[in-house]
MDTraj code that builds the backbone (N, CA, C; nanometers):
import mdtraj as md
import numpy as np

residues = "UNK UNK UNK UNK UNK UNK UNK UNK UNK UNK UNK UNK UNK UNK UNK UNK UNK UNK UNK UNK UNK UNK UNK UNK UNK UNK UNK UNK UNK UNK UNK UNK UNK UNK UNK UNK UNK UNK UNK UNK UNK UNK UNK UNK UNK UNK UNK UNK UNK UNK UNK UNK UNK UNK UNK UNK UNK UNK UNK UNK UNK UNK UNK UNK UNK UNK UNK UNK UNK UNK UNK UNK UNK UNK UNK UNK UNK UNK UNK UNK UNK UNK UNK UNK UNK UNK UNK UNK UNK UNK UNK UNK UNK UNK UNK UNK UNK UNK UNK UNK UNK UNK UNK UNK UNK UNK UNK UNK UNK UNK UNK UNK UNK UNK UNK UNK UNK".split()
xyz = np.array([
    [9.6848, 12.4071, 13.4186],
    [9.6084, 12.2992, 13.4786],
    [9.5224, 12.2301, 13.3738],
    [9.4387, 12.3212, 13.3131],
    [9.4015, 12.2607, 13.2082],
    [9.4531, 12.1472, 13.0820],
    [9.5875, 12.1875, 13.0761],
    [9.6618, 12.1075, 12.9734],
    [9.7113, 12.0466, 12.9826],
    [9.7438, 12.0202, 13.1562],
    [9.7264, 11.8939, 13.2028],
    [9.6549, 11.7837, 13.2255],
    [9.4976, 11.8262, 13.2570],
    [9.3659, 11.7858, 13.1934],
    [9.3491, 11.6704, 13.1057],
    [9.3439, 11.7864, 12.9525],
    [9.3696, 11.7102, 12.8432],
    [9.4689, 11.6266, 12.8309],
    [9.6168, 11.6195, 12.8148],
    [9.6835, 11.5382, 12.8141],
    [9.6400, 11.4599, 12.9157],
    [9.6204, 11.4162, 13.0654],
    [9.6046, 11.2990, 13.1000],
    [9.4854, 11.2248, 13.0136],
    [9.3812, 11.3374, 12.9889],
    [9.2722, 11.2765, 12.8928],
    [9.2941, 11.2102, 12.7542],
    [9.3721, 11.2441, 12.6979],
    [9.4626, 11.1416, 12.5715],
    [9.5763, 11.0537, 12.5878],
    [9.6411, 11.0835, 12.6786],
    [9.7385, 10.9367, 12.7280],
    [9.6867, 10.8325, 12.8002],
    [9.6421, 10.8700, 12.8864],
    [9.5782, 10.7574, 12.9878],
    [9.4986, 10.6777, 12.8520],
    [9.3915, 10.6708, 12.7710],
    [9.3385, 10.5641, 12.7100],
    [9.4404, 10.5135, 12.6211],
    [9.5214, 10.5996, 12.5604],
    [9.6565, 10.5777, 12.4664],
    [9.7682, 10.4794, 12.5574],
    [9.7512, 10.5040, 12.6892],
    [9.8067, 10.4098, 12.7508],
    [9.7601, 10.2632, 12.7707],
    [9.6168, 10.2527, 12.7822],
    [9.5521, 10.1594, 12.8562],
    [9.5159, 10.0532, 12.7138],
    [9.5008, 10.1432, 12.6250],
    [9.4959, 10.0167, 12.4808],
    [9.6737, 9.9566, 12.4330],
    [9.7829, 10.0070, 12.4784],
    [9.8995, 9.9534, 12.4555],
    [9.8934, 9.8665, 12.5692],
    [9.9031, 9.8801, 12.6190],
    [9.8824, 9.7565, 12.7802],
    [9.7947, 9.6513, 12.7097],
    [9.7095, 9.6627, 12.6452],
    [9.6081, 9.5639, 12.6407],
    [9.6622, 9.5331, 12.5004],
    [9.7015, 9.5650, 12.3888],
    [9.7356, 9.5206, 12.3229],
    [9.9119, 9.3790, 12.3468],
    [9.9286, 9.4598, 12.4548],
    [10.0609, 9.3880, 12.4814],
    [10.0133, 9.2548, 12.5579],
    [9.9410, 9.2744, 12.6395],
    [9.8512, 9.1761, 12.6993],
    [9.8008, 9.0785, 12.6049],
    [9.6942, 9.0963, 12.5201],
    [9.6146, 9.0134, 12.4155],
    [9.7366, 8.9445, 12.3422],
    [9.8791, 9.0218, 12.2968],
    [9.9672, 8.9414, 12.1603],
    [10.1082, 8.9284, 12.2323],
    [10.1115, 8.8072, 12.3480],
    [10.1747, 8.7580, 12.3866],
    [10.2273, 8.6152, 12.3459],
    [10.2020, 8.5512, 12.2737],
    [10.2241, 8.4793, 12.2136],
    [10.3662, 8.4852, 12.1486],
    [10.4841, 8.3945, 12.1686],
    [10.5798, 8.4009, 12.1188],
    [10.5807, 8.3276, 11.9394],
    [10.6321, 8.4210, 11.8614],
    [10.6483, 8.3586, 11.7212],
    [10.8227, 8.4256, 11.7081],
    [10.8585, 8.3649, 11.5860],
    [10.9707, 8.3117, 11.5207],
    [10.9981, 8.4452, 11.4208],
    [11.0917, 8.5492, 11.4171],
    [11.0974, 8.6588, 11.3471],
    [11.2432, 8.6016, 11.2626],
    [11.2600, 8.5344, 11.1894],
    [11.3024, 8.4865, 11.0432],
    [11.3520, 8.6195, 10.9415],
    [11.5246, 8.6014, 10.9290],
    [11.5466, 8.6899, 10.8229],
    [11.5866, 8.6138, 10.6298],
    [11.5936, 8.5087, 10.6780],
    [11.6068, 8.4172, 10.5876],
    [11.5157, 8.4048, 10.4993],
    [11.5132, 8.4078, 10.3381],
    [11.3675, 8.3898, 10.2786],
    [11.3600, 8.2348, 10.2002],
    [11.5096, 8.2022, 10.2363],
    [11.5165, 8.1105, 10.1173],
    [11.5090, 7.9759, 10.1696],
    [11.5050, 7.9890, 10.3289],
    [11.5274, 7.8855, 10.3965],
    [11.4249, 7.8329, 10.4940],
    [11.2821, 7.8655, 10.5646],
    [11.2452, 7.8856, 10.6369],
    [11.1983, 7.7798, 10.7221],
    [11.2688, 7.6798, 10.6902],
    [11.2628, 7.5262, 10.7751],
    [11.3952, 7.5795, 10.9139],
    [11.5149, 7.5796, 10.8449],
    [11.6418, 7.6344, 10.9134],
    [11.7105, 7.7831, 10.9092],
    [11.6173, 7.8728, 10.9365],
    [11.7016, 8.0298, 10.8717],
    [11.8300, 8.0289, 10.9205],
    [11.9025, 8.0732, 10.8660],
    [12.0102, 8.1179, 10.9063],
    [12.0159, 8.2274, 10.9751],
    [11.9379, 8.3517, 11.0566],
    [11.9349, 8.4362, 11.1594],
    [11.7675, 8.4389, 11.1738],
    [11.7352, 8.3953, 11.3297],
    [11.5952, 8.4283, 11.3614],
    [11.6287, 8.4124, 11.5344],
    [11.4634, 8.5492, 11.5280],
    [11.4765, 8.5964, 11.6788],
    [11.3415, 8.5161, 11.7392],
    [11.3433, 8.5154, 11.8658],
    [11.2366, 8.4439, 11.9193],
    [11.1549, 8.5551, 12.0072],
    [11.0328, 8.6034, 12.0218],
    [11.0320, 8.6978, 12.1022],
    [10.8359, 8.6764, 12.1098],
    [10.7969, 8.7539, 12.1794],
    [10.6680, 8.8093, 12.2070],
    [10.5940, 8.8969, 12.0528],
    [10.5296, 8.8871, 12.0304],
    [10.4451, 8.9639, 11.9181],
    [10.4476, 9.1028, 11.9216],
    [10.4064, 9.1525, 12.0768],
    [10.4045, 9.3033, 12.1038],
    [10.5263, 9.3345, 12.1202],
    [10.6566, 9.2439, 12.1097],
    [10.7880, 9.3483, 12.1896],
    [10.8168, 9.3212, 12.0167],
    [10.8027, 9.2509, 11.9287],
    [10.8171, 9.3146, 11.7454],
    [10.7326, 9.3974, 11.6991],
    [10.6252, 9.4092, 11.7617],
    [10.5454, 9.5459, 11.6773],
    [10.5834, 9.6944, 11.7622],
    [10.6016, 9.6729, 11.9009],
    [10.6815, 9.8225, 11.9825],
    [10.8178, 9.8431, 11.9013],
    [10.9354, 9.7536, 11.8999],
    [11.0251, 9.7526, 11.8549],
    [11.0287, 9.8082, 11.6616],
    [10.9380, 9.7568, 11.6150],
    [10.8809, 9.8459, 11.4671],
    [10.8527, 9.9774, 11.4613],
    [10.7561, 10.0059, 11.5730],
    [10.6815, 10.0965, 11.5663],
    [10.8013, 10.2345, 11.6687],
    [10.8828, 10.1524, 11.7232],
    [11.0388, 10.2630, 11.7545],
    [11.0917, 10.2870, 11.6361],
    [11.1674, 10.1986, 11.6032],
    [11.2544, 10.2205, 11.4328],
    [11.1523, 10.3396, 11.3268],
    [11.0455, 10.2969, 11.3245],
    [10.9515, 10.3831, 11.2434],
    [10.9533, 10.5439, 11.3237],
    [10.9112, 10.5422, 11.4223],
    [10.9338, 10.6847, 11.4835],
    [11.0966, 10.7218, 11.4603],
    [11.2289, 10.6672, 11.5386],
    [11.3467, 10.6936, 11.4515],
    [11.3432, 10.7441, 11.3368],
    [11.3400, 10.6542, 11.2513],
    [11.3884, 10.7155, 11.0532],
    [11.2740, 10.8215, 11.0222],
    [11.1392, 10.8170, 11.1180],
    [11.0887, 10.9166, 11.0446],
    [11.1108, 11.0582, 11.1107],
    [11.1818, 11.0076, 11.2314],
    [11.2579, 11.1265, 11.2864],
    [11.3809, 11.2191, 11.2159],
    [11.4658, 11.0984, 11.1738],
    [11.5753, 11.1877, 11.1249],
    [11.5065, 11.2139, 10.9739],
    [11.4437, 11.1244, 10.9285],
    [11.4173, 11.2226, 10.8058],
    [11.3510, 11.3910, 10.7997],
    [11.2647, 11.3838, 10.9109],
    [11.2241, 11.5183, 10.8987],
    [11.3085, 11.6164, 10.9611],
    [11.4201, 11.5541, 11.0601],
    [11.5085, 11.6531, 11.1098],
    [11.6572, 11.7098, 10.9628],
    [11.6658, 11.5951, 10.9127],
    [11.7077, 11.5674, 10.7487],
    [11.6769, 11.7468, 10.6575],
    [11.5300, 11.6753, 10.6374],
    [11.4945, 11.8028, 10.5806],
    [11.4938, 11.9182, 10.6071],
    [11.4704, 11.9671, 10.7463],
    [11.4673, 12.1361, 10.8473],
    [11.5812, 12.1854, 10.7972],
    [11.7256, 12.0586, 10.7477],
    [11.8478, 12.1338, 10.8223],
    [11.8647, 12.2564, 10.6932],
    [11.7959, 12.3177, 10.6064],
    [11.7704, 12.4298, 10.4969],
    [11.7114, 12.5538, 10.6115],
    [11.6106, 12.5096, 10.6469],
    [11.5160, 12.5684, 10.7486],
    [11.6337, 12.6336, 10.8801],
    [11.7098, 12.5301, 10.9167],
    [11.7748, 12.5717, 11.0678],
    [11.8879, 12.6473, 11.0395],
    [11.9472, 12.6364, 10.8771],
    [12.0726, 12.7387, 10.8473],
    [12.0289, 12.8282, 10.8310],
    [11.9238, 12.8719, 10.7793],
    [11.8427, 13.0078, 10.7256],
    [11.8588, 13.0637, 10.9034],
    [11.7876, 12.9901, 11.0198],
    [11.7774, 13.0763, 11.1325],
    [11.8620, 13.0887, 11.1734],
    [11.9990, 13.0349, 11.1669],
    [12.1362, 13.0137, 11.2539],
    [12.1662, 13.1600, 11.1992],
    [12.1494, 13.2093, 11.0662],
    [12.1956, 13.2960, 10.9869],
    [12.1525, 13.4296, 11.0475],
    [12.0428, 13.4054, 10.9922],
    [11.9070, 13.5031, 11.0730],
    [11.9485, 13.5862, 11.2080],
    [11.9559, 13.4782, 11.3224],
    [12.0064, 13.4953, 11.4532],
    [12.1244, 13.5931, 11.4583],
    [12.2001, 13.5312, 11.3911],
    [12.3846, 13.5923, 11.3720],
    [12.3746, 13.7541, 11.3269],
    [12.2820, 13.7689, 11.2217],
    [12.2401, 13.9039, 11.1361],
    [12.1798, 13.9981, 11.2295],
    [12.0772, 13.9034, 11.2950],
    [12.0148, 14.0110, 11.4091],
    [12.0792, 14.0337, 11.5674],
    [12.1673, 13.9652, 11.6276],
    [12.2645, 14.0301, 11.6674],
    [12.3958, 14.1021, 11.6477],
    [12.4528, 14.1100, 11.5375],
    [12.5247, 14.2110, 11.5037],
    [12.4710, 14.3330, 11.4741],
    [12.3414, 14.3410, 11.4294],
    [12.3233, 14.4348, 11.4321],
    [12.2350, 14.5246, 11.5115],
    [12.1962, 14.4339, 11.6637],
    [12.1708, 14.4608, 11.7651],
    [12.2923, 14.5154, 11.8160],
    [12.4089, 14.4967, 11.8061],
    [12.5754, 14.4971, 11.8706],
    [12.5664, 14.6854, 11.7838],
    [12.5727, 14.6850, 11.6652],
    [12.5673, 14.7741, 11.5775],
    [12.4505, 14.8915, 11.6096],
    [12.3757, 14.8661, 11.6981],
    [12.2924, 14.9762, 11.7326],
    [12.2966, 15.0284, 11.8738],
    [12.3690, 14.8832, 11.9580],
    [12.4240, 14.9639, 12.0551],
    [12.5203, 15.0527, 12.0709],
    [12.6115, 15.0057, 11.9921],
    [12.7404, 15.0839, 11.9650],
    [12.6986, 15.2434, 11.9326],
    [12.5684, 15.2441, 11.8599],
    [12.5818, 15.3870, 11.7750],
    [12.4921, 15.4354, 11.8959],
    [12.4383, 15.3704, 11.9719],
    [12.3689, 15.4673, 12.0926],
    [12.4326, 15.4989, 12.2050],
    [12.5868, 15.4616, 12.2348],
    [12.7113, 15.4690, 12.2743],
    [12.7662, 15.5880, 12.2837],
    [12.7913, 15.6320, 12.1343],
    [12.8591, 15.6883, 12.0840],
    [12.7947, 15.8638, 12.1414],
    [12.8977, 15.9865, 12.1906],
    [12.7955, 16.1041, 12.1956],
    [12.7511, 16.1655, 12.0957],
    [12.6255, 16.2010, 12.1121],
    [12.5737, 16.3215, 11.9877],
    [12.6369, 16.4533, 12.0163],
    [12.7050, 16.4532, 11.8690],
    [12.7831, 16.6057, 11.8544],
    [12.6654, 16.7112, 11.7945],
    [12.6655, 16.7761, 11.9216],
    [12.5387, 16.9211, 11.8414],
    [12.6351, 17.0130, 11.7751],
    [12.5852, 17.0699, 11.6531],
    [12.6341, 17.1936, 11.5705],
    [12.6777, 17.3224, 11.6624],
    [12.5509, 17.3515, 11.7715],
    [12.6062, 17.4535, 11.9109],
    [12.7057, 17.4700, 12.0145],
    [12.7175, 17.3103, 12.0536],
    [12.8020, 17.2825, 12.1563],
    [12.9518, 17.3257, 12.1091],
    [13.0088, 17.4004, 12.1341],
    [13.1381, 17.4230, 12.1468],
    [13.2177, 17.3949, 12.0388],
    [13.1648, 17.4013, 11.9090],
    [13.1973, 17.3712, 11.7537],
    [13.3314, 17.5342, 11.7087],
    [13.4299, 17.4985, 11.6578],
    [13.4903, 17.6381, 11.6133],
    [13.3840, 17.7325, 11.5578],
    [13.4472, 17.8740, 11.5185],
    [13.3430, 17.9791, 11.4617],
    [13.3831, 17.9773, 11.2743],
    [13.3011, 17.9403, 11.2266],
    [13.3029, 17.9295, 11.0636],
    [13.3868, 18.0662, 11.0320],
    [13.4803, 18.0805, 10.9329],
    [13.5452, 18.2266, 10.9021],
    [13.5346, 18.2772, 10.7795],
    [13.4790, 18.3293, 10.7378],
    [13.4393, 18.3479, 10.5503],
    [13.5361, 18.4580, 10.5339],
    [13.6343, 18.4223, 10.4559],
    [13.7453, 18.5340, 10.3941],
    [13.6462, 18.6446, 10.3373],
    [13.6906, 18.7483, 10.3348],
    [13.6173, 18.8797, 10.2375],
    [13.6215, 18.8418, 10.1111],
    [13.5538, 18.8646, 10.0435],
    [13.5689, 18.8757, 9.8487],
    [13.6640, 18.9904, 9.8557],
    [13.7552, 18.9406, 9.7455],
    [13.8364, 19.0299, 9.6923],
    [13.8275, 19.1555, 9.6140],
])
top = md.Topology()
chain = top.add_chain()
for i, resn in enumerate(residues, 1):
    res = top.add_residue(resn, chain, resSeq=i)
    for name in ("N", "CA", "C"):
        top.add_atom(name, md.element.get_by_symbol(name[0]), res)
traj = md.Trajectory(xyz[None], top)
């Protein structure tokens, strides 16, 4: 309950300043890929201010997503490995607790020592 709490206590204002930011930068401008041209570009988008800075600020979460998922993948073979090691030889300890214990008493032949000659 509590941590539900908090989180509504950090989203809700995290919510209420994106609303208002989207609100305040409504204003449509001209997103231009052309540098050489900027009377006539040859590719430009027309859009709202806030749907190019959300749309940035996605791409930026993306690439900085796969980059750090990029890097783990050292990290995630080590555990894939890990995992694999520690169930076989979970498999390997069941097996041997499986198996019956042979006592030296239980019903073993009788040792026969020839006489010295």
């Amino acid at each position: 309950m509590l941590r539900k709490i908090i989180t509504a206590l950090i989203l809700v204002p995290i919510a209420l300043a994106i609303i208002m930011f989207a609100v305040a930068n409504r204003q449509i401008i001209t997103v231009t890929f052309d540098p050489f041209d900027s009377t006539n570009p040859a590719f430009a988008l027309t859009m709202p201010l806030f749907m190019l800075v959300f749309v940035l600020v996605g791409l930026g979460v993306l690439i900085g997503g796969a980059a750090a998922w990029l890097r783990q993948h050292k990290w995630r073979t080590r555990a894939r490995r890990a995992e694999a090691e520690a169930r076989q030889l979970r498999d390997e300890f069941a097996a041997q607790r499986a198996r019956p214990v042979l006592s030296p008493t239980a019903e073993s032949p009788p040792v026969i020592i020839p006489p010295a000659a």
